[in-house]
N, C-alpha and C positions, 0 to 999 in steps of 0.2 A: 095448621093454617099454611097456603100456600099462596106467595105474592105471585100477581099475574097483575092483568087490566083487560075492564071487558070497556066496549065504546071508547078505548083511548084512554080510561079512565083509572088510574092505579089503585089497586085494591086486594084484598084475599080473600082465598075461597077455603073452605071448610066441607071437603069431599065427605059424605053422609054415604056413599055407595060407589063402589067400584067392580065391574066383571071385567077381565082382562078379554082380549080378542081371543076368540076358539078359531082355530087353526083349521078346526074341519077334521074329516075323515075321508076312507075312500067313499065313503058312500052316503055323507053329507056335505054340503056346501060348507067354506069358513063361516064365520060369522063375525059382527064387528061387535066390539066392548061398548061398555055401559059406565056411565060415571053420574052422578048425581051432587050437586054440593050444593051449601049456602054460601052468598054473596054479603061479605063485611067491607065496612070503609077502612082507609088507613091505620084509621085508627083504632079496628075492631070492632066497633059498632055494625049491628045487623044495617043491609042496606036494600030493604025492598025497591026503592027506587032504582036502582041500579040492577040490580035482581031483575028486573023487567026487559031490559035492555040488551040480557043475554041472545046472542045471535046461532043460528047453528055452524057458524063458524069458529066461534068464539068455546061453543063446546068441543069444537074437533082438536083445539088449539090446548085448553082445559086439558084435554083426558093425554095429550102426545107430553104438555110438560106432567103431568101428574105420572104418566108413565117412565120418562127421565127421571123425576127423584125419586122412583120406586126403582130404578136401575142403578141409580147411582150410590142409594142406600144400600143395595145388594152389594156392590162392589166393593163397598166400603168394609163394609162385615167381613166380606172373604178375605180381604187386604188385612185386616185388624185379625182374624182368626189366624191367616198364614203366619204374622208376626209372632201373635202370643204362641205359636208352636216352636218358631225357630227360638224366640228367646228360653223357652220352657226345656229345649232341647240341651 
């Protein structure tokens, strides 16, 4: 689960689908990423009502922080693997 807020409203989402952006090639256009989630209350409770109120702002917002702690998990990992090497050495 990931805390955000859609309409002002603090909440988390529970990403069900993610395609990262395609880059393209020479001989196609990029293309832009895909993210799919559910919308829960603070408190974890599913939140159709809020769920509704999703904007397509609110998804471009979504998929840039969902992209952040997918970067920021990588980071972590290579940080934590470089360590366990230097200590292991």
């Amino acid at each position: 689960m990931m805390h955000t807020h859609i309409a002002g409203i603090p909440c988390q989402v529970d990403v069900t689908h993610y395609e990262a952006h395609d880059p393209g090639s020479w001989h196609e256009p990029p293309s832009g990423g895909e993210i799919a989630f559910d919308v829960y209350d603070r408190r974890g409770y599913p939140a159709a009502w809020l769920e509704r109120k999703v904007t397509e702002d609110d998804e471009v917002r979504i998929f840039a922080e969902w992209e952040a702690d997918l970067k920021a998990a990588r980071d972590d990992a290579r940080i934590e693997a470089y360590v366990d090497q230097l200590l292991s050495a």
